[in-house]
C-alpha positions in Angstrom: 113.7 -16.6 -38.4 114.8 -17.1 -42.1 114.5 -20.0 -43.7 116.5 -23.0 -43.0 119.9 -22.5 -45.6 120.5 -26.0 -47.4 124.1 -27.4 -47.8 125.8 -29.7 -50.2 125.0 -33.5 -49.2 121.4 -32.2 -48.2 122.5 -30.4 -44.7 119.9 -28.1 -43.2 121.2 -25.6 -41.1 118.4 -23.7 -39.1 119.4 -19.7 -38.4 118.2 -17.9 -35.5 115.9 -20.2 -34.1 116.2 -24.0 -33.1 114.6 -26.6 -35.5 113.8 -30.5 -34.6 114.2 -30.9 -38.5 117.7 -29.4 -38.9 121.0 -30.7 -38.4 121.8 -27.7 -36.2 120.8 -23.9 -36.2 123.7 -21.0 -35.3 122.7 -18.1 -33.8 125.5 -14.9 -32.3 123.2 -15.0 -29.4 123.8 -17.1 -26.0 121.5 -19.9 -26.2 121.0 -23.0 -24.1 118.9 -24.6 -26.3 120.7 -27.7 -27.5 119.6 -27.7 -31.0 121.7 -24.0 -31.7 124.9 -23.3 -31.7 126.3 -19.8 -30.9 128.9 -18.7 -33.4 130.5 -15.3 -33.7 129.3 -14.8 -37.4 126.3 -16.7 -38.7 127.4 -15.6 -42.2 131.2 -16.7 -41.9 130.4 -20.0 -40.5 127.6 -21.1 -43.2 130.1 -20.2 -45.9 132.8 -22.7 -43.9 130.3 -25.3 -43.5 129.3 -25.0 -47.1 133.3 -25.5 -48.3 133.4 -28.6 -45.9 130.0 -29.7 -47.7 131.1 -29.6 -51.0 134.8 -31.5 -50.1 133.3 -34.0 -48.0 129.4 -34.2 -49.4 128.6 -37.8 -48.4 130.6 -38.3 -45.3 128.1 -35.1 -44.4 125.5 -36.8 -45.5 126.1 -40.2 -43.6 127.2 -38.3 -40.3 123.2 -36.9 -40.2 121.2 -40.2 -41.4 123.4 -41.6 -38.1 122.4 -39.2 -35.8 119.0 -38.9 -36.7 118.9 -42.8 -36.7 120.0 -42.9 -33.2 117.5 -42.5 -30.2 119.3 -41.6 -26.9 117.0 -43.7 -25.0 117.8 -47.0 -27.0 120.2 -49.2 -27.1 123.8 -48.5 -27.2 124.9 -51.8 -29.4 122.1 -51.1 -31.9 123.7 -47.6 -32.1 127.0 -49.0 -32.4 126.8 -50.9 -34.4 124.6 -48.5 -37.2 128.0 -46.0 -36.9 129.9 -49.2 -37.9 128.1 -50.1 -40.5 128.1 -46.4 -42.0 131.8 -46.2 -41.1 132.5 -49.3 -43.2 130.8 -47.8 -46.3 132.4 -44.5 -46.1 135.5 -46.3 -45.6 134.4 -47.8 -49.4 133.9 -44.1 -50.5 136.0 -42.2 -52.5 136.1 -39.2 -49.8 137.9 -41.7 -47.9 140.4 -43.1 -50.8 141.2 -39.3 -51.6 142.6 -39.0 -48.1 144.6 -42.3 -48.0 146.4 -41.5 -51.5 146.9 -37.6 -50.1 148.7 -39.1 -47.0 150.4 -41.8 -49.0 151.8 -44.3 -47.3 152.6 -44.9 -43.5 153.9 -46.6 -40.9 152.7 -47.0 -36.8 155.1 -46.7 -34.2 155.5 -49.6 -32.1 155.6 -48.4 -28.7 155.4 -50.8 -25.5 152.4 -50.8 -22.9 150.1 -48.5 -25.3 148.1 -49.1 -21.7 149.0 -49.5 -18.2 146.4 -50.2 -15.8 147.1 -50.1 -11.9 144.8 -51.2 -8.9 144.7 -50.0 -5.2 142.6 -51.9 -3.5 138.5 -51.6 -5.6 140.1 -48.5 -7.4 141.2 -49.4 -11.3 143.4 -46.7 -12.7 143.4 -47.2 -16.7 146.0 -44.9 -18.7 146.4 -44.5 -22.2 150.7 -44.4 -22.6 151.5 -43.3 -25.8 152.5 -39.7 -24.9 155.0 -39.5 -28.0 151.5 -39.0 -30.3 149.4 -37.6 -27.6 148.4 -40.7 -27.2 146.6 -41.4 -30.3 144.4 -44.4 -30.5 146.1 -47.2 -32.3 144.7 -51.1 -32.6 147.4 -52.4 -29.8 146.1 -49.6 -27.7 142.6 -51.1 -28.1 143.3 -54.4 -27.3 145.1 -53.5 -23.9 143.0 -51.5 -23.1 140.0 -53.8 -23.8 142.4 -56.0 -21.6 142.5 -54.0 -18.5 138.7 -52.6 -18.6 137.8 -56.5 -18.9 139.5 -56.6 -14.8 136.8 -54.5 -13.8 134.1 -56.1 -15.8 134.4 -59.4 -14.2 135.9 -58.7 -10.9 132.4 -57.2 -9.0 134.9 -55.8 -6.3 136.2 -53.2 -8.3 134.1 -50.5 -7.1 136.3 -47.5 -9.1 137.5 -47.3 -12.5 139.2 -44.0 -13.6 140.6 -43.4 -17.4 143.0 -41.2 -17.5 146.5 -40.8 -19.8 149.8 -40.0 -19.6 151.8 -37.2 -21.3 150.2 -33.7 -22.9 147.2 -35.1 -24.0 144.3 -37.4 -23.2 144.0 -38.4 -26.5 143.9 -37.4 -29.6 141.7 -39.8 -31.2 142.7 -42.5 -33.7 146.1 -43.1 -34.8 146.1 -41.8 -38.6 149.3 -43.6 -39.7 147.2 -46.8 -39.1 144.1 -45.9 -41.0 143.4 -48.2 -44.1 145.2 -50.8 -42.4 142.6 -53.2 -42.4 142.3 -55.7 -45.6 138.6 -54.8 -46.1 135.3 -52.9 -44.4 133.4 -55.9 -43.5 137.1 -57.0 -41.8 136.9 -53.3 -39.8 133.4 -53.3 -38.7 133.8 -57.0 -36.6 136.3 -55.5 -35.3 135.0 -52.3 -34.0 131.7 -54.0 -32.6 132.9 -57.6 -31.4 136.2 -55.6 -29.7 134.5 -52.3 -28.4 135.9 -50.6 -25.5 132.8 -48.3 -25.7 130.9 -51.2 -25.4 132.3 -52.0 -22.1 132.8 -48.8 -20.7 129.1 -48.2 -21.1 128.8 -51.5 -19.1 130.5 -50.0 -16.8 128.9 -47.1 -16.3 126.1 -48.8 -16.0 127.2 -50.9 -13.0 129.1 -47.9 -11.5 128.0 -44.4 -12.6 129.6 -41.5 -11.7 132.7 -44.2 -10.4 133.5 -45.0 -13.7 135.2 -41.9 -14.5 137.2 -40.3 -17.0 140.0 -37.5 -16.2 141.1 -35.4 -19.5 143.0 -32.7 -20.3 145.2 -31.7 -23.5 144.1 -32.5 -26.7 140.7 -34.7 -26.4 139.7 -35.9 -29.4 138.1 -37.9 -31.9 137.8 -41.6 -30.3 139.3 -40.1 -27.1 136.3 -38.0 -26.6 134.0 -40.8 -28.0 135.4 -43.3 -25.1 135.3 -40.7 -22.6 131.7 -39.6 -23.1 130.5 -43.0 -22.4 131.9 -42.6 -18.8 129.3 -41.7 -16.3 131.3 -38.7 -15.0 133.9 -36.7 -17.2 136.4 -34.0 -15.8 138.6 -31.9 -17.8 141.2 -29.5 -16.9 141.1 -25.7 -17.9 142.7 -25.9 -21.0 141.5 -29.2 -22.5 140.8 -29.1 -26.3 137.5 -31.5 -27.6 136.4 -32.3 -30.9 135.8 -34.4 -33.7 137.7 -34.2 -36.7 136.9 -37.3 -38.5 134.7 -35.5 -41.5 138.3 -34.5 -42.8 139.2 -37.7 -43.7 136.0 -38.7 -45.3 134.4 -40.5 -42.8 132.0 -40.2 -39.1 133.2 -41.1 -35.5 134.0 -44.5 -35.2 134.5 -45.3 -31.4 131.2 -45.2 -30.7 130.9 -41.2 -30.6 127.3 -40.9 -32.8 126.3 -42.6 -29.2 128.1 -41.2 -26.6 128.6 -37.7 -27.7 125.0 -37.5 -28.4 123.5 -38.8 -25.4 125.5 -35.7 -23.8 124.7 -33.1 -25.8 122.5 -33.9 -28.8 122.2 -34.9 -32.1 122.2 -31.4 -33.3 125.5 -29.9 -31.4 127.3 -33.3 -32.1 126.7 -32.9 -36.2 127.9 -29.2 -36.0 131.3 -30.6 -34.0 131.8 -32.9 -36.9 130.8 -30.9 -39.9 132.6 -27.8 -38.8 135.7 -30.2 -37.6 136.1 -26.9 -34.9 137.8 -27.5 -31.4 135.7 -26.0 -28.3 137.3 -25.3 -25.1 136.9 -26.7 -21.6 134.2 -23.9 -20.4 131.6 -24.9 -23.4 132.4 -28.1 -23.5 131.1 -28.0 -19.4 127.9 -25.6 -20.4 127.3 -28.0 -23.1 127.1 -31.0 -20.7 129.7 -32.5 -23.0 132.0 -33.0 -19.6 130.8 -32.6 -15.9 133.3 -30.7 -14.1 136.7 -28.6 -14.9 138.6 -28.8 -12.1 
């Protein structure tokens, strides 16, 4: 094994053989070890993770203080609520600014029922129904969907819950036309913890298990795959899409995905899906554990 190669923002990336003390190691061998990643060039991907480094230095650096700040074994809120809190101050940063002023300004489409929910007798069906944006997560879709996973949460005869979405995509994660709406951090992070639909679907799961479930397909990403880990059985279709692309805009999942996403398949594989912002199919996101079926 060589010795770990050291990117900009202090990233350690192991090569050849898995490392407790690095963010990830890449190998171009099959490996099941969580802690490695199998790439096809070791040498092509270190210089593309050394580019994202060097554009995006402290939202890198944030991303692995979070993870490695995170037991899977604890808490969820305490988790949660430590990705808000380094959400908010990346949200302060200038990585974050530079990719407001590059998109300029914007404008979210209004579009009615973001969610529809239907019941059939202890069976909740939730659906996210924005399929003009691939159903991209947007602060109305939040709050009906907070509205209709809050049915199951105090009805104990709902024995079912099933997320799900309408259109081409699951969802693509948040709406970016809507980012930098909010007046101020501090403003953002209440919001994210005290209105958390990860919060409550990791209630639910809880209660439920593998009958809170989520059904994807299409693009899956960002706080679409962050909500969907937290369900306690996730299946995809062949040609789902998963990822997390948030290190692009300067900051780290925000939906509760430093949790969920690690609880599935580690800290390690989790920080190489956001520093190498790469999409991974429907077959490794199944060997990973990152979904439970492809059906």
């Amino acid at each position: 094994m060589s010795d770990p190669v050291e990117l900009a923002g202090g990233i350690r990336v192991a090569v050849g053989e898995p490392s407790d003390d690095a963010a990830f190691a890449l190998t171009e061998k099959s490996c099941d070890d969580r802690r490695t990643v199998t790439v096809a060039s070791v040498r092509d991907t270190l210089t593309e993770l050394e580019e994202r480094c060097l554009r995006w230095p402290q939202a890198a650096a944030v991303c692995d203080d979070v993870l490695r700040a995170f037991d899977p074994a604890g808490c969820t809120f305490a988790g949660v609520v430590t990705e808000s809190l380094a959400y908010s101050t990346l949200q302060s940063g200038p990585e974050f600014a530079r990719w407001l002023a590059q998109r300029g300004p914007a404008q979210v489409p209004q579009t009615p029922d973001p969610v529809v929910a239907h019941r059939e007798n202890n069976r909740l069906t939730v659906r996210f129904n924005r399929p003009q944006r691939h159903n991209a997560f947007s602060t109305d879709a939040r709050a009906a969907l907070l509205e209709a996973l809050e049915v199951a949460r105090v009805d104990p005869s709902v024995e079912e819950v099933v997320l799900a979405g309408n259109g081409r995509s699951f969802c693509s994660g948040g709406d970016l036309a809507e980012f930098g709406s909010f007046h101020d951090p501090a403003t953002a992070h209440l919001a994210r913890t005290r209105h958390s639909p990860a919060l409550v679907l990791d209630e639910l799961t809880a209660r439920l298990g593998r009958r809170c479930r989520a059904t994807v397909h299409g693009q899956v990403l960002g706080s679409g795959l962050e909500m969907a880990a937290y369900c306690g059985w996730v299946v995809s279709t062949p040609d789902a899409v998963f990822g997390l692309p948030e290190l692009s805009l300067g900051l780290i999942p925000g939906a509760g995905g430093t949790v969920s996403v690690t609880r599935r398949i580690g800290r390690w594989r989790t920080m190489f899906l956001v520093l190498a912002g790469r999409t991974i199919d429907a077959a490794t996101a199944l060997r990973w554990g990152l979904i439970d079926a492809v059906e």
